[in-house]
N, C-alpha and C positions, 0 to 999 in steps of 0.2 A: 504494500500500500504506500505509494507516494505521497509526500504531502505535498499540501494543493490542490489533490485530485479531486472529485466530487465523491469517491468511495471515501477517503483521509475527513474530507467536511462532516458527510453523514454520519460518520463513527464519534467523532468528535463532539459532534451536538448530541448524537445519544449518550454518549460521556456524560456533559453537563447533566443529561435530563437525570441519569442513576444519582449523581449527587445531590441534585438537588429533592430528589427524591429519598435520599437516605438523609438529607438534612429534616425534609418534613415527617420521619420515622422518627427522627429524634428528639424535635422539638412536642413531638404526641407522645414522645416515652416520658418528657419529662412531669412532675406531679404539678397539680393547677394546685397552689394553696390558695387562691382566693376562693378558688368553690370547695376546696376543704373545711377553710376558718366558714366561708355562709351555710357551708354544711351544718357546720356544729352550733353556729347562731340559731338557725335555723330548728335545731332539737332545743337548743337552749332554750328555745319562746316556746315552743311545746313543750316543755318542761316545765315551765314556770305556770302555766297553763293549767297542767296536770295537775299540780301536787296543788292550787289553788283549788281545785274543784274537787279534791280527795279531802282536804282540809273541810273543805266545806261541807261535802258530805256526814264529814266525822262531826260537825258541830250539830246537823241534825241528826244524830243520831243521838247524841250526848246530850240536847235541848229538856227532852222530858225528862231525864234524869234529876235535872236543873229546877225543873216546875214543882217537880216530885219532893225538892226540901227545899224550896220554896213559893210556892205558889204564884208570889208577886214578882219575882225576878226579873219577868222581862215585862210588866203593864208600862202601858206606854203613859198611864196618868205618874209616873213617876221617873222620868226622863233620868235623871243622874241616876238612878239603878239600874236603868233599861241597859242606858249607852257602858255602865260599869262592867254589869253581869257580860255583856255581848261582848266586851272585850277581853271577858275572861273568861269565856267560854270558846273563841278561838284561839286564843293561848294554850286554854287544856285539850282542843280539837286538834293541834297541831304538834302538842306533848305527845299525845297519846299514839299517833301515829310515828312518832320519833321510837316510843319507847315498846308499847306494845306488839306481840305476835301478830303475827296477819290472820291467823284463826279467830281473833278476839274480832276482828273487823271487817274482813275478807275483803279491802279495798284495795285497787290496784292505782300507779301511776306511769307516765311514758321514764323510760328507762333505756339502759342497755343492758343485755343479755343473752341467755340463749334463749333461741326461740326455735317450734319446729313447723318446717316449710315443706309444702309437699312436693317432689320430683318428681315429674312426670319418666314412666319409663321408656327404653329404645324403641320398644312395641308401639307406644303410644305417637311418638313422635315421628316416626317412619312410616307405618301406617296410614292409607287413604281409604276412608270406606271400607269396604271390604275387602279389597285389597292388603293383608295384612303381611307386613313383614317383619320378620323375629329374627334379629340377629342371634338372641340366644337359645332360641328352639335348633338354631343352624348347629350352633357350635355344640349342644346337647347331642345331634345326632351324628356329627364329625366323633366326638369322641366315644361315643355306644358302639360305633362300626370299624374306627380305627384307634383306642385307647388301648393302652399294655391293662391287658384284669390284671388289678392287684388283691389278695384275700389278705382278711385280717389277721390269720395264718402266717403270712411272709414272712420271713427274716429280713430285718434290714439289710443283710446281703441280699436276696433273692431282688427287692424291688431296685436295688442301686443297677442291678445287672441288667434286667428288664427295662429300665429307662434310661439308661447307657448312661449315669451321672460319675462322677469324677468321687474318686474313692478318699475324701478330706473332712474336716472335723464341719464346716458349713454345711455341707450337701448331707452326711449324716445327721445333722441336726434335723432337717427341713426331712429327710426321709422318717426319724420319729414322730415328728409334730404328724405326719401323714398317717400313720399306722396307729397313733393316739386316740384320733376321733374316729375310727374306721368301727363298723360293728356290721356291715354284709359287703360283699365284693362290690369294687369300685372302677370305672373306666379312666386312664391316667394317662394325660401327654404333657411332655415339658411343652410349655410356651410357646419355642422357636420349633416341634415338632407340629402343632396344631397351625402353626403362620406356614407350615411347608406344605399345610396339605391342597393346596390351591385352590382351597374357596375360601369365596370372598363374602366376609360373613354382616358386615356395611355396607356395602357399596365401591371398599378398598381394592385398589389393584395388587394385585399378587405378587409378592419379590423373590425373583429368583435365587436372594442371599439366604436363602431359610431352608431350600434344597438340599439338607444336608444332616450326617448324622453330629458330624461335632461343628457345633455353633461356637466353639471359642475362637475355634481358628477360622473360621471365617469372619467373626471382629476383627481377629487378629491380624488378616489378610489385609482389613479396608486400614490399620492402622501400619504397617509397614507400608502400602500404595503411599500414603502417604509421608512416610519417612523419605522414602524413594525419590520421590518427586519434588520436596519443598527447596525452597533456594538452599546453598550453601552458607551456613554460617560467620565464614572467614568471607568470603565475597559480598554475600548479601544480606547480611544480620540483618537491618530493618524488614526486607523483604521475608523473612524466614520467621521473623515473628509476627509478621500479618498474618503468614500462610498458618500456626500456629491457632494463635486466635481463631481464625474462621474454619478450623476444620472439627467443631463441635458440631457446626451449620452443615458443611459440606457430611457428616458421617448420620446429621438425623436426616438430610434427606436418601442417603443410600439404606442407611439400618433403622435406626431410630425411630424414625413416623409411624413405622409399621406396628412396634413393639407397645409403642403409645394405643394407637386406634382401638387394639383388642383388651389393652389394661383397662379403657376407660368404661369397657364394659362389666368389670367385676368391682367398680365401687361400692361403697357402701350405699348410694342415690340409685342402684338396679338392685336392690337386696329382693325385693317381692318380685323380679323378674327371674332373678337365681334362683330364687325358693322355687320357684312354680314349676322351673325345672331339673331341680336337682343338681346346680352348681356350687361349684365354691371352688377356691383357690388355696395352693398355701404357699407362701413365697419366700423365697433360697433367704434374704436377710429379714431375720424375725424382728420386729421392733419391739420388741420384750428384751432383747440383746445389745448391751452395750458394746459398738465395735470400735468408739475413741472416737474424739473431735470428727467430723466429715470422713467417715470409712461406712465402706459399708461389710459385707460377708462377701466382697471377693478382694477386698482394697482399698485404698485411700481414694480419696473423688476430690483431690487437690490436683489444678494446674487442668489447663486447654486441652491435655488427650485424655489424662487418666481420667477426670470426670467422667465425660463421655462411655469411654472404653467401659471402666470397672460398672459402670451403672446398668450399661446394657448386659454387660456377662452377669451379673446377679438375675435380673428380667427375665432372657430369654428361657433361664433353666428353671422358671418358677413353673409347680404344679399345675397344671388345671383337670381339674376331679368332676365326673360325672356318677353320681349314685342313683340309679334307678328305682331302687327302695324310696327314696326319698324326692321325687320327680310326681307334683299333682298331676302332669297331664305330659305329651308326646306331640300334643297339636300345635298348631301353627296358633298361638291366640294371643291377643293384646293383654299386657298384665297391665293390673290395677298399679298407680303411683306410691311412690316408697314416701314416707314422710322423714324428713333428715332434719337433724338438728343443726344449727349453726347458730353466728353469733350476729346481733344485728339489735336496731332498735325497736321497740314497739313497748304496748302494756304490757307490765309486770307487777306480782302482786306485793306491798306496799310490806316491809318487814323494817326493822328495827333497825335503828342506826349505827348500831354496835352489833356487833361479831361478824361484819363484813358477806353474810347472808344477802345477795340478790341487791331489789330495788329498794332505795327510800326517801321519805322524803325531805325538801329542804326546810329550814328555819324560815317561816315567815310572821310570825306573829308570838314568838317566844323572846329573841335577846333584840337589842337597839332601842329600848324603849325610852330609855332615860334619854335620846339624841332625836328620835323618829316619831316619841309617840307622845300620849297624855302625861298630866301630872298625875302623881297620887293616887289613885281611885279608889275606891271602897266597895267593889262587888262584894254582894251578900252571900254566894255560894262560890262555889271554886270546886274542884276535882283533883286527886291523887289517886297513884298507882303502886299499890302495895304488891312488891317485888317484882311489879314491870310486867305483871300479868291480867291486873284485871283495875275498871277503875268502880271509885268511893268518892261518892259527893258528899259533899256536909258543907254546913255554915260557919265553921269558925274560920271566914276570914279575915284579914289582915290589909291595911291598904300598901299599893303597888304599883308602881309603871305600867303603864300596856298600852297596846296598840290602838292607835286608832282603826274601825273597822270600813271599809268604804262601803255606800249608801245601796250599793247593788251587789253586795255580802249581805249585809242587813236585811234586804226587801228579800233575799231568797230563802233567810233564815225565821224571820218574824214577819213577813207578808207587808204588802205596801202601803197601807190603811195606818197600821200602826208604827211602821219607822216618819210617814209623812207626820202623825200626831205628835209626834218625838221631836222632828226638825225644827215641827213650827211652833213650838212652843216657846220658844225663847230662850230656852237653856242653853247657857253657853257651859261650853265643858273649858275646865282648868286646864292649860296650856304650859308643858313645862318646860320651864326656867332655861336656857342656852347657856352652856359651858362659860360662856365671854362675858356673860353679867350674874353668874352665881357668885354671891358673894361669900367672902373667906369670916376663918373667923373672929376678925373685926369687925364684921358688919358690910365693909367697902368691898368694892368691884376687886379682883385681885391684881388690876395694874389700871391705873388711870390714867396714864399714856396712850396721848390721840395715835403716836406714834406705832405703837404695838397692834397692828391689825386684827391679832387673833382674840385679843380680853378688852378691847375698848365697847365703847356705846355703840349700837346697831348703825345710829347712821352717822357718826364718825366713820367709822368703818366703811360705807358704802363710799364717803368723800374720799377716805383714805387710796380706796381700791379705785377709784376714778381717776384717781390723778400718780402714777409711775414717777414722776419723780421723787416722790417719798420715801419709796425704798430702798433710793441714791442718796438723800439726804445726809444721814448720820457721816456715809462716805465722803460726801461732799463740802463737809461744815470739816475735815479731818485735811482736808488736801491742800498741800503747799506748791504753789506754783512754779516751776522755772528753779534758777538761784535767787531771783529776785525775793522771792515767798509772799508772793502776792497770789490772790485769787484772781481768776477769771473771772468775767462777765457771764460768760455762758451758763446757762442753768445744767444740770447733771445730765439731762439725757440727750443734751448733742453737743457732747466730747466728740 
């Protein structure tokens, strides 16, 4: 190819087009955190949401309790008991959810958790009409017609011979765990024997790398091809560890893909497609077995070949077991959805805020009151929970900070008629005191300094925060000009 030529142009612009192609691969592989962080915003306001309306629940439930020792609690012809009681009635609505069982309550809020989702199975999802197709009815009868019988009888010699596996402390593991669960004869193909047998049990094309009785070396083969072939190290060490790198890519699409397609079908998400026909697997690395930092039961899966390499020699020599005993049906038939657990958000039900148990909920009308809410108040009833189990209302209470409750809590709690007789009655409720003007104990404000933003008078303070160069001031009155030691004209804040 000349360059210049119109073949050298059009090779060149497909150039470009691959990179620029592999640039927009990359910029999709990288994570969006802003629709992460709106994600979590996003549960955060459903959250908040939640546990308000759990809260709220809980106060109507607690309400009668409240009538029951004292009758007058919540009449609206006595407004400063109404607004007391109600605010210490979601206090104790919002304790009791902190502290109590979910059995005591059975309420639920949005959370995260496990949760369980149903999986539709291969049947389901392949299937048109009555046109049904069953990848695992296929492989059911692949291995009934071509599986080694193993009886529960064998010796782990007998079945190591029979399935031609490699005579090592791994492969005899995995041939016990096999003879463990056995209780009537069973039909058995390693992996890469069932990918040889040339049906295509998806819709996958068939690889002629499975042709064979030993699957190691033929890994083995596609990993010296490639020793073979990559640049020289002394010549072209950049080039040699590109060719490196990419040859994970270049060995899943000669081996790997293959090994994938048929695994995906013995998840735990086809478990009532297995059952229906009598499948199951057991595979060469048990994860009950510790095999050290990234190894697995044939090797370490560190570095651009071994990965690859040692993952698929574990893979292909994994069992796949056909029991006819334990097979409901032989037919071609759509199996029902597997229901799988996984972790994800939605309702959960509403437990305790200690011992790290599930969902619960947050603080909204227990602590900040002395900064966020009323003064003083003197509810006539109140609630506790003796040993976190169950609650006790009674009247001996004590006055207390507590939250103010807003007007659309109230009307859901005591109905509209009687929060409206409450509002417009003229009662104002005691408002408490701010940090900046409680006074100490002399009597005075704790700093009478206009200066001091945080303990001055309200609207000092609002002048102070209006005007920035006060908080240059102190600095300002401090500063010696030049050698002259004169001040400036300039005011502080256009130095």
């Amino acid at each position: 190819m000349e360059q210049g030529s119109d073949e050298y142009a059009r090779a060149n612009l497909r150039l470009h087009e691959i990179e620029a192609e592999i640039d927009d691969i990359h910029a999709l592989a990288q994570p969006d955190f802003l629709n992460q962080f709106e994600h979590l915003a996003n549960h955060s306001e459903i959250k908040d949401e939640s546990d308000l309306n759990a809260i709220l629940a809980m106060a109507q439930k607690m309400k009668p309790e409240y009538e029951k020792a004292d009758s007058d609690a919540f009449n609206p012809e006595f407004p400063d008991k109404f607004i007391a009681n109600t605010s210490r009635l979601f206090k104790d609505a919002n304790l009791a959810l902190l502290r109590l069982p979910h059995e005591t309550h059975g309420l639920q809020t949005h959370g995260y958790g496990e949760i369980m989702r149903e999986q539709k199975s291969a049947s389901e999802l392949l299937s048109q009409g009555e046109d049904v197709v069953s990848p695992h009815h296929t492989i059911a009868s692949v291995l009934g017609a071509a599986g080694k019988e193993i009886l529960p009888t064998h010796s782990p010699e007998k079945v190591r011979s029979l399935l031609n596996l490699p005579n090592d402390d791994a492969h005899n593991h995995m041939i016990t765990r096999l003879l463990e669960g056995m209780d009537a004869p069973v039909k058995v193909l390693r992996h890469g024997d069932l990918l040889g047998s040339g049906v295509s049990f998806a819709g996958e094309e068939a690889n002629d790398m499975f042709t064979t009785d030993d699957h190691h070396e033929a890994i083995e083969s596609i990993l010296r091809e490639h020793i073979r072939t990559r640049p020289s190290a002394k010549e072209d060490p950049t080039g040699r560890m590109k060719a490196d790198r990419k040859f994970a890519g270049v060995f899943r699409d000669k081996y790997g893909k293959s090994l994938t397609q048929l695994e995906t079908l013995f998840r735990p998400n086809q478990q009532n497609q297995l059952n229906l026909h009598g499948l199951s697997r057991v595979q060469l690395t048990d994860r009950e077995r510790d095999y050290g930092k990234k190894m697995n039961a044939i090797g370490s899966l560190k570095g651009h070949m071994n990965q690859p390499i040692n993952h698929a020699k574990s893979k292909v020599h994994d069992l796949y077991v056909f029991d006819p005993t334990k097979a409901q049906t032989m037919e071609k038939v759509v199996a029902p959805p597997t229901k799988v657990r996984e972790a994800n958000f939605g309702m959960f039900p509403i437990h305790p805020a200690v011992g790290g148990r599930s969902v619960s909920v947050q603080d909204m009308f227990v602590s900040g009151t002395m900064d966020s809410g009323y003064a003083q108040l003197h509810p006539s009833v109140g609630a506790e929970f003796p040993g976190n189990k169950t609650i006790m209302v009674g009247t001996n209470t004590e006055p207390e900070y507590l939250h103010s409750i807003p007007e659309e809590l109230m009307t859901a709690v005591h109905g509209q008629d009687a929060v409206q007789q409450v509002l417009s009655s003229g009662y104002q409720v005691p408002v408490a005191t701010t940090n900046m003007n409680r006074p100490d104990i002399t009597g005075l404000p704790p700093n009478i300094d206009a200066m001091n933003i945080s303990t001055s008078d309200p609207s000092e303070t609002l002048m102070v925060l209006m005007n920035p160069d006060a908080l240059l001031k102190e600095e300002y009155n401090n500063y010696v000009y030049d050698l002259l030691e004169q001040r400036p004209d300039a005011t502080p804040m256009s130095f």
